[in-house]
C-alpha positions in Angstrom: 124.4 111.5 103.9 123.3 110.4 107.5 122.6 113.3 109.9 120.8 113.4 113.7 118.4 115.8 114.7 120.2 116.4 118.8 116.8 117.6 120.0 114.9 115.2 119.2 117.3 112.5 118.6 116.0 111.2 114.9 117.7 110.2 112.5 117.7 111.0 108.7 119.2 110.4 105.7 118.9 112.7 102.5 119.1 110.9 99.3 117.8 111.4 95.8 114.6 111.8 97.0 114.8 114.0 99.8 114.8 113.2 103.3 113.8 109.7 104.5 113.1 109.2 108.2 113.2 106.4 110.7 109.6 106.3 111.9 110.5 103.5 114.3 112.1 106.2 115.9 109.5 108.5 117.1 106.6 106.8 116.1 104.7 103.7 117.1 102.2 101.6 115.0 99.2 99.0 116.4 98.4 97.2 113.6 95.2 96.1 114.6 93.9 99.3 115.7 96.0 101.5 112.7 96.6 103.9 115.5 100.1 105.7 115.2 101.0 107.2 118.6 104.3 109.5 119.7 107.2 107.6 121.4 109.0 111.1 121.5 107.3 114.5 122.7 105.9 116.7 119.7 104.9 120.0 119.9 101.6 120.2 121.3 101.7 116.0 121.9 102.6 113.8 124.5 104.8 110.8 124.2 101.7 108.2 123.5 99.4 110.6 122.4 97.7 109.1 119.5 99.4 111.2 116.1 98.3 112.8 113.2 94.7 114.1 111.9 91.9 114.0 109.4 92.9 115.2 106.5 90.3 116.1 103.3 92.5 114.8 99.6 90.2 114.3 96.8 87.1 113.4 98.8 88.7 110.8 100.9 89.8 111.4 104.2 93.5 110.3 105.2 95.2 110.5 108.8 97.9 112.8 108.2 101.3 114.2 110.4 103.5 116.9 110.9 107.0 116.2 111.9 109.9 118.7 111.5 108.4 120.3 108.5 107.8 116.7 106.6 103.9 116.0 106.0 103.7 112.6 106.2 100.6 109.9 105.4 99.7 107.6 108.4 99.0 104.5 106.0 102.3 104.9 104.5 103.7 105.0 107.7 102.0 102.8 109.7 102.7 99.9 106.0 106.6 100.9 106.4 106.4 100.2 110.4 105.1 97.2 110.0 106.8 95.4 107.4 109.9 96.7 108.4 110.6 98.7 104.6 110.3 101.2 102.2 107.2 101.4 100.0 108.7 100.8 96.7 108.9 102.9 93.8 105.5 103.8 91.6 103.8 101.9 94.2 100.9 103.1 96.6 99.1 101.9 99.7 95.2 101.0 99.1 92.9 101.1 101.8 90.9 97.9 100.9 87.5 99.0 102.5 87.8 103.0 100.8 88.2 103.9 104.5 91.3 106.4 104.4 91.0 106.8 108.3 91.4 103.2 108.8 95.1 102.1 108.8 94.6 98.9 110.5 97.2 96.3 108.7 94.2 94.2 107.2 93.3 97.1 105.9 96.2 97.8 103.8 97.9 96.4 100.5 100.4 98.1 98.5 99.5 98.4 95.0 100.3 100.0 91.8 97.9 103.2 90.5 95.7 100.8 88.2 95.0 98.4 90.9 94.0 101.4 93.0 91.3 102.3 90.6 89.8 99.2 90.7 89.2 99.7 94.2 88.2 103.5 93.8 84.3 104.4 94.6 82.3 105.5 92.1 82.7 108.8 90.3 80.2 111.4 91.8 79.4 112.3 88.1 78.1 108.5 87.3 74.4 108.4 86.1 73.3 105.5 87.7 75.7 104.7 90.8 77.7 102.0 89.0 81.2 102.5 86.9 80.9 102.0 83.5 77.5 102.3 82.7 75.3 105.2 81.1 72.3 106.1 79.4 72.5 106.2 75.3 70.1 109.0 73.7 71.3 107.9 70.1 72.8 104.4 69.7 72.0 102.4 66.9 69.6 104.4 65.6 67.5 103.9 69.1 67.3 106.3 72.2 66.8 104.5 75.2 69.4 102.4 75.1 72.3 101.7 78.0 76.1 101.2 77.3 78.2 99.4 79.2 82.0 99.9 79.2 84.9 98.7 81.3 88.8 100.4 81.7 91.5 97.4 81.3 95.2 98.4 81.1 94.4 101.8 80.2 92.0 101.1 77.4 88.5 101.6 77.6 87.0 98.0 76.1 83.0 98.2 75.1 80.7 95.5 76.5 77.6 96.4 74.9 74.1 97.8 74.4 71.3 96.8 76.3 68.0 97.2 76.4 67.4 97.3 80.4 70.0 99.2 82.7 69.9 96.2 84.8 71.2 93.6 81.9 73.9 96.5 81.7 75.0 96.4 85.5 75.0 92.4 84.7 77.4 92.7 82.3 80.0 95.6 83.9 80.2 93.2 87.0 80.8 90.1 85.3 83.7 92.3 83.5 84.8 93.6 87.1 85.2 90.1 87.8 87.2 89.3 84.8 89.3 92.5 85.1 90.2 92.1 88.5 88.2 94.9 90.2 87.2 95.0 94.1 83.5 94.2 95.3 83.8 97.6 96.6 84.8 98.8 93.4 81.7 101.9 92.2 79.9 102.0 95.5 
C-alpha cells in the first residue's frame, strides 16, 4: 500500500516491515563529504540545513534523524541514496575506519554481522589492547603463560601458548590475516 504525506509531499509505502520511505525525496546525500542535508523544510531545519545528530549506541557514535516519527541511521541512508537501493536483508553498513560519524561513500561497505566484527575495536575488557589474546595463570602446569585465540565462523579456534605476549600478538595477526579481519580490527 502506497500512501503520500500532503504536507510534506513524501511518499511511503507500508509493507511487511513497516514503513519504507523515499529518502531521495526529502533528503540529499554528498558522498564525499557523508553530509545528509534537507531538501524539504523540517521542524526546526531549513531546506539545506545539514540533517541529523550525534547519536551515543554501544560506544560508537552514529549520525542519526528524526522524520515523521521514523528514527532513521544516516549511513543507512546516505548507502541507500547512493546506490540507488535497499540495504538487503540480514545485511548491515560498516564504517570501514570505526568512525560512525563519517558517512562519506569510501567510508562505507555493506556487510553481514561477522564481517562487522572483524572490523569492530577492541573490547574495553581486553587485557592487553589486542583481540584474542590474554594472560594464562595455570596453563600447562605453568603460570605466566599467554594464550592466543581467534573467532572464525562462530567458533573460537586456539592458536597457542606462548612464552612472550609479543610471540602471542604475532600469531593472533597472522590469524587476522588468514581469517579475514581489518587492520583496524582490536585498536
Amino acid at each position: 500500500m502506497h500512501i503520500m504525506c500532503a504536507s510534506s509531499k513524501i511518499y511511503m509505502s507500508f509493507g511487511e516491515t513497516g514503513v519504507k520511505m523515499d529518502y531521495s525525496k526529502i533528503l540529499k546525500y554528498d558522498p564525499e563529504s557523508g553530509d545528509l542535508t534537507w531538501k524539504v523544510k523540517v521542524r526546526g531545519y531549513q531546506i539545506g540545513d545539514v540533517a541529523g545528530f550525534k547519536w551515543k549506541s554501544r560506544n560508537i557514535t552514529y549520525i542519526r534523524l528524526s522524520y515523521l516519527g521514523e528514527k532513521i541511521l544516516g549511513h543507512r541512508v546516505a548507502w541507500e541514496l547512493f546506490h540507488g537501493e535497499k540495504i538487503p536483508n540480514g545485511m548491515m553498513i560498516d564504517h570501514l575506519d570505526g568512525d560512525g560519524t563519517n558517512n562519506s561513500i569510501h567510508n562505507l561497505r555493506v556487510v553481514t554481522n561477522q564481517e562487522n566484527q572483524r572490523n569492530a575495536k577492541v573490547n574495553k575488557n581486553s587485557q592487553f589492547g589486542i583481540a584474542g589474546v590474554r594472560f594464562c595463570t595455570r596453563n600447562k602446569g605453568i603460570s605466566g603463560w599467554f594464550e592466543a585465540r581467534v573467532r572464525h565462523n562462530n567458533e573460537c579456534k586456539y592458536l597457542g601458548t606462548f612464552k612472550t605476549l609479543l610471540d602471542a600478538c604475532a600469531e593472533r595477526i597472522k590469524a587476522n590475516k588468514k581469517y579475514g579481519y581489518t587492520i583496524r580490527h582490536g585498536r
